[in-house]
PyMOL Python script that loads the backbone (N, CA, C, O; Angstrom):
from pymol import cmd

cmd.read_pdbstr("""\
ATOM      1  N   UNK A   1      -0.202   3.932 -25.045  1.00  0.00           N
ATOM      2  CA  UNK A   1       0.533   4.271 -23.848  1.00  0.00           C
ATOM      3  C   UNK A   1       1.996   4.482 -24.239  1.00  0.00           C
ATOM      4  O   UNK A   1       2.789   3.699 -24.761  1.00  0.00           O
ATOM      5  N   UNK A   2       2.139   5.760 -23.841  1.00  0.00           N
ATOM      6  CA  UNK A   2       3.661   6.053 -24.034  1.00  0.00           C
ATOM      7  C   UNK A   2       5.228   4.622 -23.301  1.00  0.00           C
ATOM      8  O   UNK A   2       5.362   3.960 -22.272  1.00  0.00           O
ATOM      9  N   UNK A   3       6.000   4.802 -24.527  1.00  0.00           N
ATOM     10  CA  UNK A   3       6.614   3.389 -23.972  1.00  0.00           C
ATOM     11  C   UNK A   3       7.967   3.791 -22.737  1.00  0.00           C
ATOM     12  O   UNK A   3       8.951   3.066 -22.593  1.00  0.00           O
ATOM     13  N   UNK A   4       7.759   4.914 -22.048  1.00  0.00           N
ATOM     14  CA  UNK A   4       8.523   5.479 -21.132  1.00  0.00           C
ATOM     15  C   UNK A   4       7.766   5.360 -19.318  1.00  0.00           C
ATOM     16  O   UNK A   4       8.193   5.429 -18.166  1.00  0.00           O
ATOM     17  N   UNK A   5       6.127   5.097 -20.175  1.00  0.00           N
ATOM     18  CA  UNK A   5       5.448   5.305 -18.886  1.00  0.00           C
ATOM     19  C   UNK A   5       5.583   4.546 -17.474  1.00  0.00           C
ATOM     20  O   UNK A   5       5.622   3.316 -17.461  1.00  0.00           O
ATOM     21  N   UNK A   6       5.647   5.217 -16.410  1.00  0.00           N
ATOM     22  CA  UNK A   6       6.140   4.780 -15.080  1.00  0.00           C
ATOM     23  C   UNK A   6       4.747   3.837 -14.606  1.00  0.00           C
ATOM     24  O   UNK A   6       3.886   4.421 -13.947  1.00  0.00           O
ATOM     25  N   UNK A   7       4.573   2.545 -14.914  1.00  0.00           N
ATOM     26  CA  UNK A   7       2.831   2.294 -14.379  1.00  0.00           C
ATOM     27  C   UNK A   7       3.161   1.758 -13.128  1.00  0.00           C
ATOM     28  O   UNK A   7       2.102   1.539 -12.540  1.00  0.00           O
ATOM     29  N   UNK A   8       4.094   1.452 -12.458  1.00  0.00           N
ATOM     30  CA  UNK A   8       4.623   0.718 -11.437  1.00  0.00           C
ATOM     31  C   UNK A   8       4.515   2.147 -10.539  1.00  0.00           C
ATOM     32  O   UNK A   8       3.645   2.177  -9.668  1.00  0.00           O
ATOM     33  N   UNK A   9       5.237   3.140 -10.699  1.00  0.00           N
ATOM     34  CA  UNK A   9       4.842   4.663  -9.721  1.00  0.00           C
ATOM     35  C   UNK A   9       3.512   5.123  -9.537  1.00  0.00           C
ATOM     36  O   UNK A   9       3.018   5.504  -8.475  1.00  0.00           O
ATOM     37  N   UNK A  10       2.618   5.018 -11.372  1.00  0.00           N
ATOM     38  CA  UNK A  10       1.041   4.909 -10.987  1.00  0.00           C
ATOM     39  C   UNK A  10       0.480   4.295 -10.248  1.00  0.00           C
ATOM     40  O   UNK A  10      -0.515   4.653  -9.617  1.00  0.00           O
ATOM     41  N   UNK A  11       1.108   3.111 -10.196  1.00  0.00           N
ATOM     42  CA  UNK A  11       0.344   2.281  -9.291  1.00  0.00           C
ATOM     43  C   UNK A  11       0.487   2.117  -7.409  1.00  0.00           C
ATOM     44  O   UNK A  11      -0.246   1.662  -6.531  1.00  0.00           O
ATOM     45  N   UNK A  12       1.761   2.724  -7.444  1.00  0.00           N
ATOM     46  CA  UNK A  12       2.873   3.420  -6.222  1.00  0.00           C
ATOM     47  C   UNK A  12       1.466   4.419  -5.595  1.00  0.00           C
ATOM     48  O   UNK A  12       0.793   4.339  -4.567  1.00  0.00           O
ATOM     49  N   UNK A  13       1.447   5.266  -6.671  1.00  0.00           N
ATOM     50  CA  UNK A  13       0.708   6.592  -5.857  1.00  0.00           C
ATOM     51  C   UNK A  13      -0.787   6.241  -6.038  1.00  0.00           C
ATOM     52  O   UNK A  13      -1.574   6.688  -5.204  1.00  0.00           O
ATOM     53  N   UNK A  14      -1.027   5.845  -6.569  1.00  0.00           N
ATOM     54  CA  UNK A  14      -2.874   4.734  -6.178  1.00  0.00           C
ATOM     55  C   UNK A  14      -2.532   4.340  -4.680  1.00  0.00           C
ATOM     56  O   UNK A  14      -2.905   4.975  -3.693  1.00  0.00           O
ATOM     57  N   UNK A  15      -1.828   3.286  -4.674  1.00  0.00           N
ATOM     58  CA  UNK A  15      -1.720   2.327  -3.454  1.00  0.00           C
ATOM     59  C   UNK A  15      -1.704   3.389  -2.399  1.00  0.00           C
ATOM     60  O   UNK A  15      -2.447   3.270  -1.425  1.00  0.00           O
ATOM     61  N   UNK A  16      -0.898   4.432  -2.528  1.00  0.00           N
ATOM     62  CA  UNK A  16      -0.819   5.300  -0.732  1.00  0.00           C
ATOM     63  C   UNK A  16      -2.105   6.190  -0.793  1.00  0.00           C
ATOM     64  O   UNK A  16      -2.437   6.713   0.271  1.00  0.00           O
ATOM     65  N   UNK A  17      -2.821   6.413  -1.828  1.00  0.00           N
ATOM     66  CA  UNK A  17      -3.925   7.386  -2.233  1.00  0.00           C
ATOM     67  C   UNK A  17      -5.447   6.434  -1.451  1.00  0.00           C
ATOM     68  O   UNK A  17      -6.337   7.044  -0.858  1.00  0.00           O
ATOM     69  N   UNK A  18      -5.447   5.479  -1.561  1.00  0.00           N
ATOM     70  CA  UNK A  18      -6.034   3.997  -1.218  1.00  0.00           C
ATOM     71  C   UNK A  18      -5.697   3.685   0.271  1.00  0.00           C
ATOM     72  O   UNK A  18      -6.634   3.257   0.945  1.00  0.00           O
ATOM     73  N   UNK A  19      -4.628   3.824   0.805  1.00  0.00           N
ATOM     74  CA  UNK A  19      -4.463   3.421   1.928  1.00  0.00           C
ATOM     75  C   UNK A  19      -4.994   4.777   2.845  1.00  0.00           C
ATOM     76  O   UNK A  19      -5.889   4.499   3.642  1.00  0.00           O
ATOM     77  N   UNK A  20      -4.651   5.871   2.829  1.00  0.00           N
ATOM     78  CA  UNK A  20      -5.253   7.199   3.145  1.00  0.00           C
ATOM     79  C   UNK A  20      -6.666   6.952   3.284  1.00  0.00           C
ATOM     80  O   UNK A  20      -7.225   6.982   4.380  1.00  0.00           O
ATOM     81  N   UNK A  21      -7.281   6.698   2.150  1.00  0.00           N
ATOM     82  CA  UNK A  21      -8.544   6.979   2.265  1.00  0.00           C
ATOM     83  C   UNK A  21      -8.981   5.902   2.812  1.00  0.00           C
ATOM     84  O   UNK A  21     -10.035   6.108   3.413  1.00  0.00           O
ATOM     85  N   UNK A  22      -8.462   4.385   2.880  1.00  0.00           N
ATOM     86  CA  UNK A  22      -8.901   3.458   3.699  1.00  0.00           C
ATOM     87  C   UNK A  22      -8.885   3.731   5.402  1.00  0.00           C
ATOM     88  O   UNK A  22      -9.870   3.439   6.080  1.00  0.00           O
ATOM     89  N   UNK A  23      -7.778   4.262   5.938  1.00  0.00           N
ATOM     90  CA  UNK A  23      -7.561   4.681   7.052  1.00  0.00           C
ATOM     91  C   UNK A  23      -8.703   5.872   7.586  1.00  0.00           C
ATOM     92  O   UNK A  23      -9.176   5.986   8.717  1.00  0.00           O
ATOM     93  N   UNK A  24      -8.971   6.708   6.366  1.00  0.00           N
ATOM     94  CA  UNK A  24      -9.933   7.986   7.111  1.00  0.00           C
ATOM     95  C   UNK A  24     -11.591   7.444   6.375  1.00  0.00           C
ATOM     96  O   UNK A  24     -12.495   8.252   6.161  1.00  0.00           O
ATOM     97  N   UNK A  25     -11.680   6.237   6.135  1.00  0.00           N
ATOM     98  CA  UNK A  25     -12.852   5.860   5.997  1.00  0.00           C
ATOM     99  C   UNK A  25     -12.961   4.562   7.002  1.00  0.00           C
ATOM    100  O   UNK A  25     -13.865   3.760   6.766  1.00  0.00           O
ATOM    101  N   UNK A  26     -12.379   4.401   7.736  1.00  0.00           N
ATOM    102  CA  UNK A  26     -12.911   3.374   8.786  1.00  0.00           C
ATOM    103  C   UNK A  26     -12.444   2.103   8.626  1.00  0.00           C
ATOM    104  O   UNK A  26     -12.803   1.309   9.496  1.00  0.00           O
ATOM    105  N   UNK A  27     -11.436   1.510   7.376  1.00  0.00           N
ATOM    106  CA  UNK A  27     -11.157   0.338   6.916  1.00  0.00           C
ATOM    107  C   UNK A  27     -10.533  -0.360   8.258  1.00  0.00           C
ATOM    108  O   UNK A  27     -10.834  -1.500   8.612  1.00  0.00           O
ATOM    109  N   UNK A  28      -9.323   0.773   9.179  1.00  0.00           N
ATOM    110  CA  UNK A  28      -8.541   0.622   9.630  1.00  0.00           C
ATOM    111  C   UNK A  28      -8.557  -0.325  10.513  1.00  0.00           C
ATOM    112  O   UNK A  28      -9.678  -0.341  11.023  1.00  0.00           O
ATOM    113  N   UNK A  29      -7.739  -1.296  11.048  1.00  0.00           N
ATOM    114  CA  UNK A  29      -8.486  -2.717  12.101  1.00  0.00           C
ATOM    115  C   UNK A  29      -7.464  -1.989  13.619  1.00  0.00           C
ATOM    116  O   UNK A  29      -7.954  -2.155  14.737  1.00  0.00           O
ATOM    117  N   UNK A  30      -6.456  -1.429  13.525  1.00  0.00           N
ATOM    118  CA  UNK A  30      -5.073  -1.265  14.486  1.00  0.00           C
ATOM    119  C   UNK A  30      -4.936  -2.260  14.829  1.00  0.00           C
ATOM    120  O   UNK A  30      -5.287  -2.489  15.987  1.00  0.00           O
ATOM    121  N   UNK A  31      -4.415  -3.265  14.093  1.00  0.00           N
ATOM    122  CA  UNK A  31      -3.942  -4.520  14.173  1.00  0.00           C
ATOM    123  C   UNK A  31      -2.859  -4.260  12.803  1.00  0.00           C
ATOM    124  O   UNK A  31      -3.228  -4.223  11.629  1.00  0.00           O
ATOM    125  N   UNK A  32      -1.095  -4.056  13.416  1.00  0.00           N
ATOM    126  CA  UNK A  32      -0.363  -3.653  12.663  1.00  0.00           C
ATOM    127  C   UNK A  32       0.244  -4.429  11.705  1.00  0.00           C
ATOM    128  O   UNK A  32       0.111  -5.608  12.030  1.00  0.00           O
ATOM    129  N   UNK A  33       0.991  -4.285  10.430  1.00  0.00           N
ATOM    130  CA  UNK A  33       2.264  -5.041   9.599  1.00  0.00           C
ATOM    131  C   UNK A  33       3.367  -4.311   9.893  1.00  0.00           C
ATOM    132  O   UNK A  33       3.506  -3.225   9.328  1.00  0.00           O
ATOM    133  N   UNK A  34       4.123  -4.668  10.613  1.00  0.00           N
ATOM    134  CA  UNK A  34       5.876  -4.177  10.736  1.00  0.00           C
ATOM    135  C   UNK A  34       6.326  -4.906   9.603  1.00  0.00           C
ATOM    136  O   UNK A  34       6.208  -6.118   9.419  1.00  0.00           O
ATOM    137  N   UNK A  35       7.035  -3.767   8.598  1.00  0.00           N
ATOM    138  CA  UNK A  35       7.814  -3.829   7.927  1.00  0.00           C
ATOM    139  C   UNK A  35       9.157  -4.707   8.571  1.00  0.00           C
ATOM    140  O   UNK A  35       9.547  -4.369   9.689  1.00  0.00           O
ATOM    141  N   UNK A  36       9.972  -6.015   7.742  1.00  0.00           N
ATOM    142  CA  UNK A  36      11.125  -6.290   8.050  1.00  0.00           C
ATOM    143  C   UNK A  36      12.395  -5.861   8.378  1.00  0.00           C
ATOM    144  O   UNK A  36      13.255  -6.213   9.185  1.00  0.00           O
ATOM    145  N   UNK A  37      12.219  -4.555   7.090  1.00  0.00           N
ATOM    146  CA  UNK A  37      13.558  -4.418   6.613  1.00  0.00           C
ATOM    147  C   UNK A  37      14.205  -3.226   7.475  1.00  0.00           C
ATOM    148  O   UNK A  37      14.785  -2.259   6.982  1.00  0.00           O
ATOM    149  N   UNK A  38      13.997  -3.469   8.905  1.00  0.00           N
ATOM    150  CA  UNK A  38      14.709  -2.620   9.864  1.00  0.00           C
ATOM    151  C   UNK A  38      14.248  -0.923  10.041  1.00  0.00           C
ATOM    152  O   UNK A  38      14.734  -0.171  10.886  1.00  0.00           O
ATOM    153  N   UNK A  39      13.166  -0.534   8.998  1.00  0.00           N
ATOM    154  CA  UNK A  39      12.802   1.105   8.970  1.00  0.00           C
ATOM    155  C   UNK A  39      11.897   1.128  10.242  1.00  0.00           C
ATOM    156  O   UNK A  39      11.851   2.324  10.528  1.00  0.00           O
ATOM    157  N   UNK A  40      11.255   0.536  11.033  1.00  0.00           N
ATOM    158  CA  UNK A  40      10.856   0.626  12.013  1.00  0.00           C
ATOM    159  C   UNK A  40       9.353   1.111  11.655  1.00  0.00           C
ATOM    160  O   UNK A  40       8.767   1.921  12.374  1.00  0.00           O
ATOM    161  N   UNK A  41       8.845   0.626  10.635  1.00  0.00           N
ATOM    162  CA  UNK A  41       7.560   1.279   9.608  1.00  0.00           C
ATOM    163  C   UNK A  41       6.504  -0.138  10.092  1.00  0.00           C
ATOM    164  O   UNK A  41       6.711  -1.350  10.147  1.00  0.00           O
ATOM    165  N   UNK A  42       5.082   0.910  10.445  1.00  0.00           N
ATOM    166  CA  UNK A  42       4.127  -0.151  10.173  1.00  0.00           C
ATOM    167  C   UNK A  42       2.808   0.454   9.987  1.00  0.00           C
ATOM    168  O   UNK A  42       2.423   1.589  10.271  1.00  0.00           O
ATOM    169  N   UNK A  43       2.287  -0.378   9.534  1.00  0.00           N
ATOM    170  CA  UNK A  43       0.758  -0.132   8.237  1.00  0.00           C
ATOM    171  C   UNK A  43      -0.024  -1.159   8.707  1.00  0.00           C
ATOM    172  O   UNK A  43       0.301  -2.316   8.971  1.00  0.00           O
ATOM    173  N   UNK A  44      -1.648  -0.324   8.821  1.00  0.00           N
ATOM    174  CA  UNK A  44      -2.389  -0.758   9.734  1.00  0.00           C
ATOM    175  C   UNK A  44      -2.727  -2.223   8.261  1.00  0.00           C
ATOM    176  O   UNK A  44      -2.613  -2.197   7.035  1.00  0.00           O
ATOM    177  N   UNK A  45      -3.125  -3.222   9.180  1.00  0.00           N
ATOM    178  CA  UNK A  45      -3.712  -4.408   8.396  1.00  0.00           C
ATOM    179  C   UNK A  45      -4.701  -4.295   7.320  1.00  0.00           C
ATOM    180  O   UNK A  45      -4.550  -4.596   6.136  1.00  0.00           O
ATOM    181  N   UNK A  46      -5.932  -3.728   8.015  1.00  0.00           N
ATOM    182  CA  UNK A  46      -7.332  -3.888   7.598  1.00  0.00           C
ATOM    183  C   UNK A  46      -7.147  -2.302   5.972  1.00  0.00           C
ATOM    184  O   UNK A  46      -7.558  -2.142   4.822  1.00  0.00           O
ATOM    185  N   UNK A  47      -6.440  -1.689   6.801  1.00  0.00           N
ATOM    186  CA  UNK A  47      -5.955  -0.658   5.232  1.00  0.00           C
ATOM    187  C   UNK A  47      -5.376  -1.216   4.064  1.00  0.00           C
ATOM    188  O   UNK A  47      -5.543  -0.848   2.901  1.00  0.00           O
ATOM    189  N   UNK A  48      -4.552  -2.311   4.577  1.00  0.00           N
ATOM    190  CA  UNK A  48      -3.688  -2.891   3.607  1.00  0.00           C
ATOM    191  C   UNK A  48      -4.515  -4.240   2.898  1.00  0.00           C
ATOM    192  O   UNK A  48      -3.877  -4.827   2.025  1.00  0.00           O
ATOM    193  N   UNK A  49      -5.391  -4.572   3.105  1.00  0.00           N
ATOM    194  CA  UNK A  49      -6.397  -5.345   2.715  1.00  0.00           C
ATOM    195  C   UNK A  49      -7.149  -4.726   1.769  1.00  0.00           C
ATOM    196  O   UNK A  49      -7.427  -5.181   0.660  1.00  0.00           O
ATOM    197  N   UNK A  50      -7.415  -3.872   2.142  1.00  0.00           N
ATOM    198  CA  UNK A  50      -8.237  -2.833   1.646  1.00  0.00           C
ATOM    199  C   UNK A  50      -7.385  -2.201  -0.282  1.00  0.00           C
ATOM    200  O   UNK A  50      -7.884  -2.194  -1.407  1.00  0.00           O
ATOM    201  N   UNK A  51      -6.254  -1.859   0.134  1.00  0.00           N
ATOM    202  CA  UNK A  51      -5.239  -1.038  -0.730  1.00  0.00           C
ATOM    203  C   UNK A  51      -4.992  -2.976  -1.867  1.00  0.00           C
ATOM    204  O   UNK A  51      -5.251  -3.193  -3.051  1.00  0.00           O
ATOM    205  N   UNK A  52      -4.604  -3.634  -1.128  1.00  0.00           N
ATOM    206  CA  UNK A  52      -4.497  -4.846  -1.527  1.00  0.00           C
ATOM    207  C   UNK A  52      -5.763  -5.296  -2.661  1.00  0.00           C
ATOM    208  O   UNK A  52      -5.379  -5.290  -3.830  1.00  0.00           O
ATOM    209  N   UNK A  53      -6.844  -5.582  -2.496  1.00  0.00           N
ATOM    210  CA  UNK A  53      -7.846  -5.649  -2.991  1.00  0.00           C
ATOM    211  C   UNK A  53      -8.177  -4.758  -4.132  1.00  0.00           C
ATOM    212  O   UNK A  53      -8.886  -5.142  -5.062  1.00  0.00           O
ATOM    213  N   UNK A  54      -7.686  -3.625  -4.065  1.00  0.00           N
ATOM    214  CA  UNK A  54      -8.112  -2.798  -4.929  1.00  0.00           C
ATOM    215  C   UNK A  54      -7.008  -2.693  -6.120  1.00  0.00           C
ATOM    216  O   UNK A  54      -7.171  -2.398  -7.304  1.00  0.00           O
ATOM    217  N   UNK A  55      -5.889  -3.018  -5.439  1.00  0.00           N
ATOM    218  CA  UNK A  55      -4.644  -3.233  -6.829  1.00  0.00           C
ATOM    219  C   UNK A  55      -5.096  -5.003  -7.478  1.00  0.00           C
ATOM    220  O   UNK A  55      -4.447  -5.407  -8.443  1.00  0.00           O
ATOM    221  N   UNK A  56      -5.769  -5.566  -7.109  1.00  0.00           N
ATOM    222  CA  UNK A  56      -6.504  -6.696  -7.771  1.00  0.00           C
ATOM    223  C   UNK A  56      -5.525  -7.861  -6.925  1.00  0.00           C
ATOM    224  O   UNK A  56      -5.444  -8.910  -7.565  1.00  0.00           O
ATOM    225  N   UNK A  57      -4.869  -7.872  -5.781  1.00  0.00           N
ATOM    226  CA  UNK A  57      -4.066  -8.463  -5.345  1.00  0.00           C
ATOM    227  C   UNK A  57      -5.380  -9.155  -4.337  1.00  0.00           C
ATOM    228  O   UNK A  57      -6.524  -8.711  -4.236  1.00  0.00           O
ATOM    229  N   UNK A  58      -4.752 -10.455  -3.610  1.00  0.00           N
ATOM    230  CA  UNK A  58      -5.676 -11.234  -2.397  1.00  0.00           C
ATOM    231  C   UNK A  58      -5.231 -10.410  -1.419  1.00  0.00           C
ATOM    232  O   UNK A  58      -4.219  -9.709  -1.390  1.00  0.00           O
ATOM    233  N   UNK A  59      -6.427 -10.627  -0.307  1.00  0.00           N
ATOM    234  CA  UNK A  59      -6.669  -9.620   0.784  1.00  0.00           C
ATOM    235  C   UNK A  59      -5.623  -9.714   1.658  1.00  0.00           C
ATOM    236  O   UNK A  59      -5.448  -8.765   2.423  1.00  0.00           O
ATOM    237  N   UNK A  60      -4.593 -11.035   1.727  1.00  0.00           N
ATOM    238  CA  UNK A  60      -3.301 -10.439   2.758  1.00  0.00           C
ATOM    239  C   UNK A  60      -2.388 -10.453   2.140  1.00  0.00           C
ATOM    240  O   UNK A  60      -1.542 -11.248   2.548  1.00  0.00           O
ATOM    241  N   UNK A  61      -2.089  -9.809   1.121  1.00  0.00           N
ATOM    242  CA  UNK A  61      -0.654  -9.325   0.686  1.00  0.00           C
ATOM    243  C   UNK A  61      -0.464  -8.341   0.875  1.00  0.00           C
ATOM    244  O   UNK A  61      -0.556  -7.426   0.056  1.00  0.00           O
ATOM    245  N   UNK A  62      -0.159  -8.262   1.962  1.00  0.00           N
ATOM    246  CA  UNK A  62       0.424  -7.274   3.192  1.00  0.00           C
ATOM    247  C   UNK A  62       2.126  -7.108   2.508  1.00  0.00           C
ATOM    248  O   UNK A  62       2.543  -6.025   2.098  1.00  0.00           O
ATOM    249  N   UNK A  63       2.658  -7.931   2.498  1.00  0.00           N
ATOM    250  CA  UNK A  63       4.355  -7.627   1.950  1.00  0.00           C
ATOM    251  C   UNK A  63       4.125  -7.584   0.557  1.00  0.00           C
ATOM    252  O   UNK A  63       5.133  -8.246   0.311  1.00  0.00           O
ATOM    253  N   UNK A  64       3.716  -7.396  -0.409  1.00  0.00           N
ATOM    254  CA  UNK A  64       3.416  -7.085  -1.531  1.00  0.00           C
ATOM    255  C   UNK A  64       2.943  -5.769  -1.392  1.00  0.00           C
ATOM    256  O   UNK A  64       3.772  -5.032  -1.925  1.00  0.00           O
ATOM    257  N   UNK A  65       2.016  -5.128  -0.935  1.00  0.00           N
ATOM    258  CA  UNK A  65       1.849  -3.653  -0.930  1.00  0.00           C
ATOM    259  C   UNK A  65       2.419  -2.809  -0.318  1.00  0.00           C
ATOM    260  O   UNK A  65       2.697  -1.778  -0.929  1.00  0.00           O
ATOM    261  N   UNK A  66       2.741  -2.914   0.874  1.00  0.00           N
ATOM    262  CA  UNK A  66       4.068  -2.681   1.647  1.00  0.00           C
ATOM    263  C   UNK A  66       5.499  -2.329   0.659  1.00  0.00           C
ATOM    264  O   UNK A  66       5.940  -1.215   0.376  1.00  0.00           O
ATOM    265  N   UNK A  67       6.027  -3.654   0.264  1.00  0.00           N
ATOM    266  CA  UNK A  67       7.432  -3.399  -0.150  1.00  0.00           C
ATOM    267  C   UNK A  67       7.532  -3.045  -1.833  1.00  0.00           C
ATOM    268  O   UNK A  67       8.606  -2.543  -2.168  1.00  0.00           O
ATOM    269  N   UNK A  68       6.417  -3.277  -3.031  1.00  0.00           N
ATOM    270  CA  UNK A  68       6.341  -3.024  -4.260  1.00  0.00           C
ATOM    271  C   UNK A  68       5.591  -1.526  -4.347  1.00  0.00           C
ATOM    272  O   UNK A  68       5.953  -0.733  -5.215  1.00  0.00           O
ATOM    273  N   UNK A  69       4.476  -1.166  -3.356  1.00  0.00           N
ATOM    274  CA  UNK A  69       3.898  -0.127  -3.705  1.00  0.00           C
ATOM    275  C   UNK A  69       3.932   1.130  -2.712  1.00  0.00           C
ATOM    276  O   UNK A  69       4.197   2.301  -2.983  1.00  0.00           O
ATOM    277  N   UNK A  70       3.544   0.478  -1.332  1.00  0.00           N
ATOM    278  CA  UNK A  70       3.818   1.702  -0.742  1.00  0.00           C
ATOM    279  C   UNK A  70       5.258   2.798  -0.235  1.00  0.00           C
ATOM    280  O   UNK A  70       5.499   3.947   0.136  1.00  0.00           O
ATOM    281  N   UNK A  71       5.875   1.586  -0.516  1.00  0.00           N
ATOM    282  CA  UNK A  71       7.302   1.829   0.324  1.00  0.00           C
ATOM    283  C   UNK A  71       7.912   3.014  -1.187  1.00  0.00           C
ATOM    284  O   UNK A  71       8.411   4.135  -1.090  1.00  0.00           O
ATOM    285  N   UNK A  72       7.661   2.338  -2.248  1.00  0.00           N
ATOM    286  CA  UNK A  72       8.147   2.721  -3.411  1.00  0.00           C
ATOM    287  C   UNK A  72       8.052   4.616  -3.862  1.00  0.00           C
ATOM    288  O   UNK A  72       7.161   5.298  -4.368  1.00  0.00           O
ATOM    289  N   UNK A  73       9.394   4.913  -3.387  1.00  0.00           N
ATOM    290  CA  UNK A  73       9.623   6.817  -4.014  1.00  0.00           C
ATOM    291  C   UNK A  73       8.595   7.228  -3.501  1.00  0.00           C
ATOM    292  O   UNK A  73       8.148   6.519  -2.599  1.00  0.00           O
ATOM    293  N   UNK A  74       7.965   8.270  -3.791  1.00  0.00           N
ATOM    294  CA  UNK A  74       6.864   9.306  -3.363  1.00  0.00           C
ATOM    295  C   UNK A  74       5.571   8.728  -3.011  1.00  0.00           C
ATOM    296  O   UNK A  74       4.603   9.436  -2.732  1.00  0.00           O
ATOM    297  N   UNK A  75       5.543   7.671  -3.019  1.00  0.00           N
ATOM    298  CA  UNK A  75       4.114   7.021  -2.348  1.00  0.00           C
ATOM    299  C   UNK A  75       4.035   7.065  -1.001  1.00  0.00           C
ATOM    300  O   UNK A  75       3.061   6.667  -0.362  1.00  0.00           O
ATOM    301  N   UNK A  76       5.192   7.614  -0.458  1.00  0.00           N
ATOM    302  CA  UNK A  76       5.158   6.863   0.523  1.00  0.00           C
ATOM    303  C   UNK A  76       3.531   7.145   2.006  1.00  0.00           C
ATOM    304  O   UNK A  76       3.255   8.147   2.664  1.00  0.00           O
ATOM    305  N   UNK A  77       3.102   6.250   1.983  1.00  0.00           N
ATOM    306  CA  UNK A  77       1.827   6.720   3.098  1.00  0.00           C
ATOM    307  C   UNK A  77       1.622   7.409   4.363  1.00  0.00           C
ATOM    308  O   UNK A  77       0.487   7.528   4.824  1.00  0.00           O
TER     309      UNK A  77
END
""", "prot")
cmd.dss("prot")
cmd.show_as("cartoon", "prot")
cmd.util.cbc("prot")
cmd.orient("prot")
């Protein structure tokens, strides 16, 4: 692996690629996470469980996928 490689952006654009397809496959609960940090942003739960799980994270790290992956540059969901 090249020692320049972005795996934190790979893993950025997984996470919103994951949440997409969790949302248009039925994961979705509409039971929301509002973001803190004042953007007025929120991401359905049961997606983020979903996106969560699959980055090898436990099923409510909801502010972990949120603020490290989805929020992060061009991921955004």
């Amino acid at each position: 692996m090249p020692s320049h490689a972005n795996v934190h952006g790979w893993r950025a654009d997984y996470a919103a690629r994951c949440y997409a397809y969790a949302m248009d496959s039925g994961y979705g609960t509409e039971e929301l996470y509002k973001l803190r940090n004042g953007s007025g942003k929120a991401y359905d739960k049961g997606a983020l469980a979903f996106v969560s799980a699959n980055l090898g994270h436990g099923p409510e790290r909801y502010y972990t996928v949120c603020y490290n992956y989805l929020s992060y540059g061009k991921a955004e969901a």
